[in-house]
N, C-alpha and C positions, 0 to 999 in steps of 0.2 A: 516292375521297376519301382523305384521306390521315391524317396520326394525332395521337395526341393528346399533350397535355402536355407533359411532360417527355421523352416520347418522339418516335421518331414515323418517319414511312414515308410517304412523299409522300401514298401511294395507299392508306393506312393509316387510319384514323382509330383512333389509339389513345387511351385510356381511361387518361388522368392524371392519379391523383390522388395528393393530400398525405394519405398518413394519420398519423395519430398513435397515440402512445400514450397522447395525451390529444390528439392531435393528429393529421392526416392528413396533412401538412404539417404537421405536430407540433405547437405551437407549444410546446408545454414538460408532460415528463408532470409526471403529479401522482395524489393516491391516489385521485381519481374514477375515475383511466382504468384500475383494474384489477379484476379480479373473482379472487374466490380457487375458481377452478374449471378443470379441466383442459383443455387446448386443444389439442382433436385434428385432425387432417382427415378425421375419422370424420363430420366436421358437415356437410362439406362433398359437396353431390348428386355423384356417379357422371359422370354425364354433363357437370356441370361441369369438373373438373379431369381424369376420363379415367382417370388412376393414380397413383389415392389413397395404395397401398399403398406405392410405389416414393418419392413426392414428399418423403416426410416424413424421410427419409432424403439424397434426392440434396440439398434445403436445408442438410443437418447437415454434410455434405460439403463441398459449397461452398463455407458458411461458413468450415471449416475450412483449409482451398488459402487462403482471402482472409485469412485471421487470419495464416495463418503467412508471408504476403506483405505483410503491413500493409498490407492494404486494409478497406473500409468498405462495397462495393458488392457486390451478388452478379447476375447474369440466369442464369435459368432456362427453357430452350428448350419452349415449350407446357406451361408449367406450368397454364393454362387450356388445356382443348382446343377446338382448331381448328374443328373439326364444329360446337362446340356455339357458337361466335362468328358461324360459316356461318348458325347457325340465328335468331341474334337481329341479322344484323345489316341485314335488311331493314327491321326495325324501329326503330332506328337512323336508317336513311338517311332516315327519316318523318318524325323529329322532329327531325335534328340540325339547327339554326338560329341561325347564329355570331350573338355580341353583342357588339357595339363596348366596347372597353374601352381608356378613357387612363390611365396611367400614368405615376406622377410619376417622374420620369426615366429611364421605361420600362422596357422587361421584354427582355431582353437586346439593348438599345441598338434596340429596338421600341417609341417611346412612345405610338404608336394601334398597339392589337391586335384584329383584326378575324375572325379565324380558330378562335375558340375558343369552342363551348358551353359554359356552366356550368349544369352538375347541381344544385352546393351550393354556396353562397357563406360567405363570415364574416358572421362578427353586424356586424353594420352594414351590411348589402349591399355587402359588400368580396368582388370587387373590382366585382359588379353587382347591381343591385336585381332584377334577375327573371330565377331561378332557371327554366331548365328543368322543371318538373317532369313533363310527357308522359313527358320523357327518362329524366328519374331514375328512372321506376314501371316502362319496361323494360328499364332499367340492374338494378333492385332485388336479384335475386339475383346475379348478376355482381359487384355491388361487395361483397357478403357475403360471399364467396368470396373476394373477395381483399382482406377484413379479417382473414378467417382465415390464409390466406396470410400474411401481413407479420405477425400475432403468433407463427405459428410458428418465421416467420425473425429477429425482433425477438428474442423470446425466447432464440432460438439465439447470437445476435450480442452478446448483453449478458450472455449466462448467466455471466462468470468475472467480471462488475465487482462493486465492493465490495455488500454486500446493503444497507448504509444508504442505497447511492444508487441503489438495480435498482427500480423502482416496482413490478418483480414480487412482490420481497421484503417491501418496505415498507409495502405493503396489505396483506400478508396476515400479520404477524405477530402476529394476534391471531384468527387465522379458521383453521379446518383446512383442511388442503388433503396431497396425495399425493406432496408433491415437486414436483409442477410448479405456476408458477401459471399465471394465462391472464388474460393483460391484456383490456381491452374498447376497441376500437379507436374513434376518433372521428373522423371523418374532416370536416379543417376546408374542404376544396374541392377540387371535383372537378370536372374539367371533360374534354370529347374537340377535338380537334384536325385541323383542318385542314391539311396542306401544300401549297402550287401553288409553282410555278418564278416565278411575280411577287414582286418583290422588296417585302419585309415579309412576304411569307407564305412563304420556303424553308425557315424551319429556327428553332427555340429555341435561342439561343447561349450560349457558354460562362454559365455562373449556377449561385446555391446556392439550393432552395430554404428560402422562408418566410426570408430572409437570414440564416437558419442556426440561426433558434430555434423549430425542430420539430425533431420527434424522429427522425421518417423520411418519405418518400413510396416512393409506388407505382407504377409505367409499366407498364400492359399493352398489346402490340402488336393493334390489330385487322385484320382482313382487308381484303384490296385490294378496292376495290369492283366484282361482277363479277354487281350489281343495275339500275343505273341507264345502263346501257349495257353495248356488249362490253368484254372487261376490256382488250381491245388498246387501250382509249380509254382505260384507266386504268395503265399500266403507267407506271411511273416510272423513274427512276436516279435515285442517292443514297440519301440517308434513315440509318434509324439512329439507333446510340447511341456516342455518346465520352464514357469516363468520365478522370479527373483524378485520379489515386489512387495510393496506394501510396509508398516511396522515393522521390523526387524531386521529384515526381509522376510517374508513366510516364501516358502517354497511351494508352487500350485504347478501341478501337471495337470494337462489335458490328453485325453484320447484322440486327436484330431482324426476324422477322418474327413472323405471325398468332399468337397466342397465348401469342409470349413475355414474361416478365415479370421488369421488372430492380425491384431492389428497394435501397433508398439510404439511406443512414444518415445523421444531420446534419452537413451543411455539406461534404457531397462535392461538387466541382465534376463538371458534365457537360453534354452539349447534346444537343438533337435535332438529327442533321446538318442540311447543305442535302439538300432537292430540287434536282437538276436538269434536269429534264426529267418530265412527266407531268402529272395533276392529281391 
């Protein structure tokens, strides 16, 4: 199977979501989405992300390379580990059960989307009335993880804007807190992803999400399927990330694979490549 969201990997099914800071796909923070308590990756299980101690630093890093290059994106290579995606993602392949979905002038020049679970929807049943939820109960710590994830790098990413407009600041200035705050992420839809070489299912095309009014999303890479057959049945070409960023825009693709997680700030253009080949 192949991957999800915003991301993706033919043979991938990556794990797509919009987070916010009042949003998952943001749609726009506000002083709900913040909590005046400190936001570690101490929270975050061992076995989830692999190396806790190293992560919270390679983020600050990152960030800083993309700041000083005027960019807005950052991927981080297995910042979930691998093992621990190996480990849930028979169960996964259980419950993933695509749900047709139209869209009013489609989802990057896809107006039937046919290839994508959704976890969580928006209030109205946007963009569908019946949420996964098998999905979502063994998604449950997985997408914890990587709400912690994206406040740490959110956090990172916004720490030098003005404090009247940082939601971190602005929640808390009336609450103690140690220097840091720690947003509460809310995640407005989540969904995993499909890619096949059939044309409408190769690839998520150039697009912003939430049309640019959230605050960030999330793309975690999942493993090639190598449950439901030999994986030589599941081996792909293509796939990927291209992000749209920086001076010009330069154009940056990545290879993502199993566990990697690109992390997006509002209104950065980018796509899940084509598949060409695989399922």
């Amino acid at each position: 199977m192949g991957k999800s969201e915003l991301s993706e990997k033919e043979n991938e099914l990556e794990n797509g979501h919009n987070v916010v800071v009042k949003d998952a796909t943001v749609m726009k923070s506000d002083d709900k989405a913040v909590m005046s308590v400190v936001s570690l990756l101490e929270e975050v299980p061992l076995e989830i992300v692999g190396r806790r101690d190293t992560l919270r630093k390679e983020i600050a890093k990152g960030v800083v390379r993309k700041k000083l290059a005027k960019m807005r994106h950052l991927v981080i290579p297995q910042a979930i580990s691998p093992a621990y995606l190996d480990s849930l993602f028979p169960s996964i392949l259980e419950h993933f059960d695509p749900q047709t979905v139209v869209y009013n002038g489609g989802i990057a020049n896809v107006k039937e989307w046919k290839i994508s679970c959704y976890l969580e929807v928006m209030e109205g049943g946007i963009p569908c009335t019946h949420p996964n939820l098998p999905l979502l109960h063994t998604c449950h710590d997985l997408l914890a993880s990587c709400n912690t994830l994206f406040i740490e790098w959110y956090r990172q990413q916004h720490s030098c804007n003005n404090k009247n407009n940082n939601p971190i600041h602005r929640s808390n200035q009336h609450e103690p807190h140690d220097g840091e705050g720690r947003m509460e992420v809310k995640r407005l839809m989540t969904f995993i992803t499909r890619y096949t070489p059939a044309p409408g299912e190769q690839a998520l095309l150039k697009h912003v999400d939430g049309a640019g009014k959230v605050d960030g999303s999330l793309v975690l890479a999942l493993p090639v399927d190598r449950w439901s057959g030999p994986e030589s049945e599941h081996t792909f070409q293509g796939g990927g990330l291209t992000f749209w960023d920086g001076v010009g825009p330069q154009e940056l693709p990545y290879d993502t694979r199993s566990g990697d997680v690109a992390f997006i700030d509002r209104a950065v253009w980018h796509q899940a490549n084509p598949i060409t080949q695989g399922t």
